[in-house]
Backbone bond lengths (Angstrom), bond angles and torsions (degrees), N, CA, C in turn:
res aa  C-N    CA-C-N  psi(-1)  N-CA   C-N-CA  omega(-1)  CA-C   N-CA-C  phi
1 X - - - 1.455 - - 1.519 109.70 -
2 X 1.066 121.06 123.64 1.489 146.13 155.86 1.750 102.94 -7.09
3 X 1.299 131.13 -178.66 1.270 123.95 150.51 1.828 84.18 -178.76
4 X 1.231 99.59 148.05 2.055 116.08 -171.54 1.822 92.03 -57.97
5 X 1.128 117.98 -56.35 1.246 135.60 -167.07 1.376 111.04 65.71
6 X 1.499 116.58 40.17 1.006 139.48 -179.46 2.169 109.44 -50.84
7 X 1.222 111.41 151.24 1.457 123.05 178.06 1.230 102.41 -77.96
8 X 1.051 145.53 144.84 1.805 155.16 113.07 2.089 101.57 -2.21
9 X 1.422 108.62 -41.28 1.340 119.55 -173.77 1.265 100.05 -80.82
10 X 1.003 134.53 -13.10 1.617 118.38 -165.22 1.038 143.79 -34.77
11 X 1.784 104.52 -40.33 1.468 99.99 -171.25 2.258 101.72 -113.70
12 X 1.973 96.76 29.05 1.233 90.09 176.29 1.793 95.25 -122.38
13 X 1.555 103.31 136.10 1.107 133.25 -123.75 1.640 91.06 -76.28
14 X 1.429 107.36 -43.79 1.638 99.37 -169.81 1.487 103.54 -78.33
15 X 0.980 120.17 -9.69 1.520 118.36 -169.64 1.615 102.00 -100.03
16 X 0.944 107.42 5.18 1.985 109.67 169.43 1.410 76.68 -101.82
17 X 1.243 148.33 -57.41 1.520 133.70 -132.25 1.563 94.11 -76.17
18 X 1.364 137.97 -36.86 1.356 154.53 -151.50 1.916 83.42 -96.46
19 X 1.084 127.66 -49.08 1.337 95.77 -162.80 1.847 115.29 -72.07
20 X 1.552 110.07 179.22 1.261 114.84 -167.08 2.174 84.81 -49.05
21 X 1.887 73.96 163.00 1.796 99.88 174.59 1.558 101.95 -85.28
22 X 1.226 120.85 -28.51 1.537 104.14 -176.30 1.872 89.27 -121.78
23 X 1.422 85.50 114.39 1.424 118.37 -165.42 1.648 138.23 -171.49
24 X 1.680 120.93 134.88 1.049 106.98 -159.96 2.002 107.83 -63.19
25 X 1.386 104.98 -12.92 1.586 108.29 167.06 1.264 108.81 -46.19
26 X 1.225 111.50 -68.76 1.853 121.09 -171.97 1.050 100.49 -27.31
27 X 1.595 119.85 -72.51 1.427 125.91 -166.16 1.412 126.74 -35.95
28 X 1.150 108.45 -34.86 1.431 129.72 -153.78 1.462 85.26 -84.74
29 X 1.512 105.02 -51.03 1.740 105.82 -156.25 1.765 114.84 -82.07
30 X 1.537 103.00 -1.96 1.400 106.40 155.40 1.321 133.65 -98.93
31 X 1.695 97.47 6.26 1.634 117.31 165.67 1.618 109.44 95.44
32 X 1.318 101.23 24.53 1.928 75.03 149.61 1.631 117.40 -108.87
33 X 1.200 77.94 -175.89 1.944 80.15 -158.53 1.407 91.78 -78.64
34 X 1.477 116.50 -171.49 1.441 132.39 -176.04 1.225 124.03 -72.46
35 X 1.737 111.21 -37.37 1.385 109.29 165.96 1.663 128.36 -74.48
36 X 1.341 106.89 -12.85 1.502 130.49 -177.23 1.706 102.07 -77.06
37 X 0.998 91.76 -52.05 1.845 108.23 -169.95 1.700 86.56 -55.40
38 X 1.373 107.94 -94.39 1.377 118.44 -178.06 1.304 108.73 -14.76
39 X 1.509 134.81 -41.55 1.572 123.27 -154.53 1.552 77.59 -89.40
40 X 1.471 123.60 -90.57 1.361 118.91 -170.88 1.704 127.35 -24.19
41 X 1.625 126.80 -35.13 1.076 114.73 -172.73 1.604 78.10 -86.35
42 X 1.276 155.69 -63.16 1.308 129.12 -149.78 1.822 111.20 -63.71
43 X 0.994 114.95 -24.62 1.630 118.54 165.08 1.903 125.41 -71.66
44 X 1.396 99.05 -19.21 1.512 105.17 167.53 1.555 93.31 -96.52
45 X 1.554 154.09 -31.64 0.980 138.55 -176.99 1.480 116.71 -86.09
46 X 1.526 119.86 -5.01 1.424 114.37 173.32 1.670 116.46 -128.79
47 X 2.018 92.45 54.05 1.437 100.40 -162.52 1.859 104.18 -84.17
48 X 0.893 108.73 165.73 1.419 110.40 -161.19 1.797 109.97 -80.64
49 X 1.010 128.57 130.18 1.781 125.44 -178.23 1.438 108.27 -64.58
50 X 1.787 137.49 9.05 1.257 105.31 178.64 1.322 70.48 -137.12
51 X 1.345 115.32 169.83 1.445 142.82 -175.84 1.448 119.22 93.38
52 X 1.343 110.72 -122.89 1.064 118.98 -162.02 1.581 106.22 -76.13
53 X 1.113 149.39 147.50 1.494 131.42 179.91 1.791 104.95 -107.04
54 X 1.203 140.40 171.39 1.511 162.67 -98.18 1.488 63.80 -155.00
55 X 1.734 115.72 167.95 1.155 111.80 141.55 1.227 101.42 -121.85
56 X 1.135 143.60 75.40 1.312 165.80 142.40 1.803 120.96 -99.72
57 X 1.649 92.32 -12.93 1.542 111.51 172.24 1.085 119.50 -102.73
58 X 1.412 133.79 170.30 1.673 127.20 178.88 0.996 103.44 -91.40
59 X 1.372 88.01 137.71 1.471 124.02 -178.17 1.372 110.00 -64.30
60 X 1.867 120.70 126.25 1.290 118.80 179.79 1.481 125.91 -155.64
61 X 1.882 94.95 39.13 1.208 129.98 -178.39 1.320 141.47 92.43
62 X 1.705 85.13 -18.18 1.471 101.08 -176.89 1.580 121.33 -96.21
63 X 0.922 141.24 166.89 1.415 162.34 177.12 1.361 100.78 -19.78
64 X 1.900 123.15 110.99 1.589 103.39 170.43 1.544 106.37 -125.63
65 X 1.130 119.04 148.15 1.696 134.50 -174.98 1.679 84.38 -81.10
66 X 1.361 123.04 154.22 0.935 161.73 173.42 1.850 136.83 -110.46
67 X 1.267 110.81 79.24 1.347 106.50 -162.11 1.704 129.85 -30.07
68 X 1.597 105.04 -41.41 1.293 86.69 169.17 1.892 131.40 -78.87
69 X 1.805 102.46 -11.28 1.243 85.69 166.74 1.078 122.54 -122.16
70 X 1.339 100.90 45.31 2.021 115.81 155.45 1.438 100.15 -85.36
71 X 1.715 118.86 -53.71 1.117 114.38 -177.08 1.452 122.71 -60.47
72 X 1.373 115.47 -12.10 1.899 117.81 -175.69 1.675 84.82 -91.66
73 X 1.410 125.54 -57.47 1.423 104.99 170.24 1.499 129.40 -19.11
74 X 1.397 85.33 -72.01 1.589 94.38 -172.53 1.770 115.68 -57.03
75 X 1.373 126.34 -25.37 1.116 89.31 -172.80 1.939 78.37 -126.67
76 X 0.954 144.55 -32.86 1.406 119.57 175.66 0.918 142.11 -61.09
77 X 1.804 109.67 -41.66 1.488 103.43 166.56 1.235 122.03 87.46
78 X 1.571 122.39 -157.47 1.918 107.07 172.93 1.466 102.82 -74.19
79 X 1.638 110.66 103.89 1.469 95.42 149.91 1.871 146.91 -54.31
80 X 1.188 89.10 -0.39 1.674 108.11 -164.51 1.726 90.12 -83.44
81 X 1.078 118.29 6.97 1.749 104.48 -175.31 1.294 124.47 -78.90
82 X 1.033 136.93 123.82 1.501 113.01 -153.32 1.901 86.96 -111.71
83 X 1.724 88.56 153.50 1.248 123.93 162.78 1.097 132.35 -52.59
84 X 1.679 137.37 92.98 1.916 117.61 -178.29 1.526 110.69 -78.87
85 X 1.584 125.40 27.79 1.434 111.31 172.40 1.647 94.73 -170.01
86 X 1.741 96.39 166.62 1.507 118.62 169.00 1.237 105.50 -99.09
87 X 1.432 139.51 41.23 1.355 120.20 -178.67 2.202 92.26 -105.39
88 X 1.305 87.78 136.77 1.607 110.80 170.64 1.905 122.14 -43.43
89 X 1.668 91.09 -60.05 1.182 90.03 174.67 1.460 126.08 -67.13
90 X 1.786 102.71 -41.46 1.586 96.69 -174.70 1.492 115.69 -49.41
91 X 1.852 117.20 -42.58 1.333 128.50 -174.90 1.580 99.90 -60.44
92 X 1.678 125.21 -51.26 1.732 94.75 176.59 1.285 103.80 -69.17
93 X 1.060 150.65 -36.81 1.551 126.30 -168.93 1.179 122.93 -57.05
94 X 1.837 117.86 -35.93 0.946 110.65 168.67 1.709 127.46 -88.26
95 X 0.835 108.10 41.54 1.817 131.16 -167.11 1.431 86.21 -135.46
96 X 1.407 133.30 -76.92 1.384 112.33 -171.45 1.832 110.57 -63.15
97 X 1.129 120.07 -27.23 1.628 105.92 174.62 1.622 114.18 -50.49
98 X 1.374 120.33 -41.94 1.178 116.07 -172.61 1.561 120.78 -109.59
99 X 1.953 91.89 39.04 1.600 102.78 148.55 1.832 101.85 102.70
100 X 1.189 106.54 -3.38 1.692 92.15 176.15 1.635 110.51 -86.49
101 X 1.321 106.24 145.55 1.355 105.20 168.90 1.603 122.92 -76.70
102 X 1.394 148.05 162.53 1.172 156.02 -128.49 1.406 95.11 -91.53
103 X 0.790 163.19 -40.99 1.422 167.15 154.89 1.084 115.44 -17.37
104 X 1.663 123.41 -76.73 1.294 142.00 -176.62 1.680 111.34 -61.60
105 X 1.455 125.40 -21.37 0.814 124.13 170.09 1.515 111.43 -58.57
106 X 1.373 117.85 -75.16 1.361 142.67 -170.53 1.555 95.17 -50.49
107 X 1.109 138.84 -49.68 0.931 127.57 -175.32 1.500 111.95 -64.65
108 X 1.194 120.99 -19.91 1.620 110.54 -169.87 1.628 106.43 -106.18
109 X 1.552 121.78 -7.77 1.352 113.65 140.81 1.402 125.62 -119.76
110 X 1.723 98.70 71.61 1.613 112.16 -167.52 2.061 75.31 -81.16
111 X 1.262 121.29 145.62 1.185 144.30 175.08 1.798 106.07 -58.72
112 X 1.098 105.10 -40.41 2.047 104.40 172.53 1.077 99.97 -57.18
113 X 1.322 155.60 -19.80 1.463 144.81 -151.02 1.610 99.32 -147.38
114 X 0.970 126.24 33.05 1.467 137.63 158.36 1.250 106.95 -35.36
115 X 1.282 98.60 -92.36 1.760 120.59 -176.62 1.288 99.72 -16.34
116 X 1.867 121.29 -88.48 1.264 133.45 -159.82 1.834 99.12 -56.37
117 X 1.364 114.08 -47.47 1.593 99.10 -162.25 2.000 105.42 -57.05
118 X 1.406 118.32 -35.37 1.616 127.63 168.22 1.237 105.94 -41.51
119 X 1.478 133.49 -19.35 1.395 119.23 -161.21 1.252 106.26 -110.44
120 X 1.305 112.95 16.79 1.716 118.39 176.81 1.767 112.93 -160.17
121 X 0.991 109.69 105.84 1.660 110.81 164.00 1.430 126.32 -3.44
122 X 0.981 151.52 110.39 1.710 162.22 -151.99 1.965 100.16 -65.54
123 X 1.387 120.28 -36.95 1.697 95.36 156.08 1.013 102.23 -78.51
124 X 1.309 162.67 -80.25 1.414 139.46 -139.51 1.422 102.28 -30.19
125 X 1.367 119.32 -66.50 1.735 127.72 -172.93 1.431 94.77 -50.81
126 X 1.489 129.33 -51.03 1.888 107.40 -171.58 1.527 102.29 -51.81
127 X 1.519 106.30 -56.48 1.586 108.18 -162.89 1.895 109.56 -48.67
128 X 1.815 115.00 -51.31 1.234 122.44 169.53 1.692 99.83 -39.98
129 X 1.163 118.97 -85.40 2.013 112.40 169.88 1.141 110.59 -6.16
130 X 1.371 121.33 -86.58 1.176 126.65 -163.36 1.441 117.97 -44.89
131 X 1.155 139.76 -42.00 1.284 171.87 -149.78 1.550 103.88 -82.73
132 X 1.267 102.77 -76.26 1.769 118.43 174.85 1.273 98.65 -71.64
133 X 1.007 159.10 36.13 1.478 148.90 170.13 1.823 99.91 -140.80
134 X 1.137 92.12 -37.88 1.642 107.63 171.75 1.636 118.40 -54.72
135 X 1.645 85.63 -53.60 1.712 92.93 -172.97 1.779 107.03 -96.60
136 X 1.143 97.17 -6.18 1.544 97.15 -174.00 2.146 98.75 -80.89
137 X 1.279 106.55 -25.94 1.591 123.46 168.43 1.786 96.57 -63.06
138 X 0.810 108.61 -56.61 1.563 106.65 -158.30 1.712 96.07 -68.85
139 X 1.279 121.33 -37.88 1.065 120.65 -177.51 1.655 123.63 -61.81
140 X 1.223 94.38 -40.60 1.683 110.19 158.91 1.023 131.56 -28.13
141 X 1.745 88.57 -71.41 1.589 109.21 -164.45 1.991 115.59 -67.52
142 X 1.640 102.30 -20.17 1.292 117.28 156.88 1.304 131.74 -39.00
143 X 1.494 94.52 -58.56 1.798 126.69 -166.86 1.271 87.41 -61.12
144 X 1.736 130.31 -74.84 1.598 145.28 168.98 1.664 109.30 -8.18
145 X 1.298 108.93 -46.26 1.749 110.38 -146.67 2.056 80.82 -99.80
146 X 1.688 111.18 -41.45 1.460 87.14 -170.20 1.265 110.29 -94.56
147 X 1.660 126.35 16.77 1.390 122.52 -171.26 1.615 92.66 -141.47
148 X 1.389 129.37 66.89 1.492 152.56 157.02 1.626 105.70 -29.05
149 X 1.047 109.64 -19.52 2.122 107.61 -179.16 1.348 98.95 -85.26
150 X 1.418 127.82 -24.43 1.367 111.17 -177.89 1.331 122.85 -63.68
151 X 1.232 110.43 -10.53 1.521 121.75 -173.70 1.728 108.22 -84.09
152 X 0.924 97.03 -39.49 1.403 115.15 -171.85 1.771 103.98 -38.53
153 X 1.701 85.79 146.49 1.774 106.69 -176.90 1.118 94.77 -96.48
154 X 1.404 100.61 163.32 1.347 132.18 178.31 1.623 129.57 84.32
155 X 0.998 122.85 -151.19 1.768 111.35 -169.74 1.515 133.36 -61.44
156 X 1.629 101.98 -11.17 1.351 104.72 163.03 1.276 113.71 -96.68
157 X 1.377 126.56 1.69 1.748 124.33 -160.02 1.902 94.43 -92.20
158 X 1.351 129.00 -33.82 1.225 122.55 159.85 1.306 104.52 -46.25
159 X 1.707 128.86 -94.34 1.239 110.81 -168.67 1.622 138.53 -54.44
160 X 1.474 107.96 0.28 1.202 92.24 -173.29 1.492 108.68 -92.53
161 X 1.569 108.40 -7.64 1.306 114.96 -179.82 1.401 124.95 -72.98
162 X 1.811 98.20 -40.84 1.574 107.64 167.97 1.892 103.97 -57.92
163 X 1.381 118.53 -45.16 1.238 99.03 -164.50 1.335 95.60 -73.69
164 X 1.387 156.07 -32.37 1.407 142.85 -177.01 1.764 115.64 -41.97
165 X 1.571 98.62 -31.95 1.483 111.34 -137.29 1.895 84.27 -98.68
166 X 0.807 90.78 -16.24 1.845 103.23 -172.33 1.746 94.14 -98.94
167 X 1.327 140.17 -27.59 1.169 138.64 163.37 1.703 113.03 -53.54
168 X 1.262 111.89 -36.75 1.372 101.42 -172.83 1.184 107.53 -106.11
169 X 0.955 125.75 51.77 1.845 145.13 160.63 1.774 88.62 -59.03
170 X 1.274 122.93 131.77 1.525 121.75 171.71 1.855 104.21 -51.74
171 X 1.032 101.04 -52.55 1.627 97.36 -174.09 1.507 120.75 -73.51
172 X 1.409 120.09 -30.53 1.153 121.79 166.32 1.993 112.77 -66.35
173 X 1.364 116.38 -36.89 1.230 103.56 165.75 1.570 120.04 -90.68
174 X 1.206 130.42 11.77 1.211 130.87 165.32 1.563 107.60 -84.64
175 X 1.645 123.86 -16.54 1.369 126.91 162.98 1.391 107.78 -80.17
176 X 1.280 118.18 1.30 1.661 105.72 179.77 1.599 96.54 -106.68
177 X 1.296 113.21 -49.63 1.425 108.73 172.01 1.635 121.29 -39.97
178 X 1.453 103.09 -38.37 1.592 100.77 -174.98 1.383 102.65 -83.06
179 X 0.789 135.11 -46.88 1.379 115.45 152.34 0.885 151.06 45.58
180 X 1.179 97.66 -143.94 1.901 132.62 113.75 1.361 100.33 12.79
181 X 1.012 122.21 -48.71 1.962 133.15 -151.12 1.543 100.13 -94.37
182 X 1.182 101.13 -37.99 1.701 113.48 -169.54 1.703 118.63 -79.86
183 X 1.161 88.94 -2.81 1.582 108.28 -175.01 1.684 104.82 -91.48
C-alpha cells in the first residue's frame, strides 16, 4: 500500500518549496487536497515499467509522461467542459470534487477576476493553477541553486524566508510565469 510519505513540514511553505520537485509536497503546493495528493502521488509511484516512461527515468526515445501533466490529468481531465452558471460556490464545489484543496478554489473565484474567470470553464482555471504554481516552483528552485545566499543563516535568513514565502502567492508567481513567457 501506497503511503503520502508526507514531511512533518508540509504545510510550512518554504519547506514544501525545498523539498524534491517530484513529490507528494508539490502536489499539495499546487493545491490539491490531501486525499487527492495521496491518490496521485501513489499512482505516479506505482507506475508501471513498460510503456510509457516517467520523466524522472532515462530518457530512451520513447514516449515520457510529464509530472505536471499527469497531475492536470489526474485531477482535471477534459478541460473543454463547459460551465451552466456564474455562481461561486457551485465553481468551488466543483473544484473541490475533483481533488483540490480549499484554497485553490477560492482563489480562482476570488471576485477581482470575475470577468476573466466567466470566460473560461472552472477546469481550464484548475489546470491554468496547476501550471503557474507548478512552474512558478520550478522557477524557484532555480533562483535557490543560482542564488546560494538565500540559504544563508543568520539575520538575513529570517527575512529572506518571509520574502520567499510571500513570492509564491499564486498571483504573484503567475507574474513571474508570464514573464518568463513574454520573453
Amino acid at each position: 500500500m501506497c503511503s503520502s510519505s508526507q514531511s512533518e513540514a508540509a504545510d510550512d511553505t518554504f519547506a514544501t518549496i525545498l523539498a524534491p520537485l517530484f513529490s507528494y509536497e508539490t502536489l499539495r503546493s499546487v493545491g490539491l487536497s490531501e486525499a487527492k495528493a495521496t491518490e496521485v502521488w501513489c499512482q505516479w509511484l506505482d507506475w508501471p515499467s513498460n510503456g510509457i516512461q516517467q520523466e524522472v527515468d532515462p530518457d530512451d526515445g520513447g514516449l515520457q509522461m510529464y509530472f505536471d501533466e499527469f497531475i492536470i490529468g489526474q485531477t482535471c481531465g477534459n478541460t473543454n467542459t463547459a460551465d451552466d452558471d456564474d455562481d461561486d460556490v457551485a465553481w468551488e464545489t466543483r473544484l473541490e470534487a475533483h481533488g483540490f484543496n480549499r484554497e485553490a478554489p477560492e482563489a480562482i473565484v476570488d471576485p477581482h477576476f470575475r470577468d476573466a474567470r466567466l470566460t473560461e470553464p472552472a477546469l481550464f482555471w484548475a489546470k491554468h493553477t496547476i501550471e503557474v504554481r507548478y512552474e512558478g516552483s520550478k522557477i524557484f528552485r532555480q533562483l535557490l541553486v543560482k542564488e546560494p545566499w538565500l540559504f544563508s543563516v543568520g539575520p538575513l535568513h529570517r527575512t529572506t524566508k518571509t520574502r520567499m514565502a510571500k513570492l509564491l502567492r499564486w498571483k504573484q508567481v503567475e507574474d513571474l510565469y508570464l514573464l518568463r513567457n513574454s520573453k
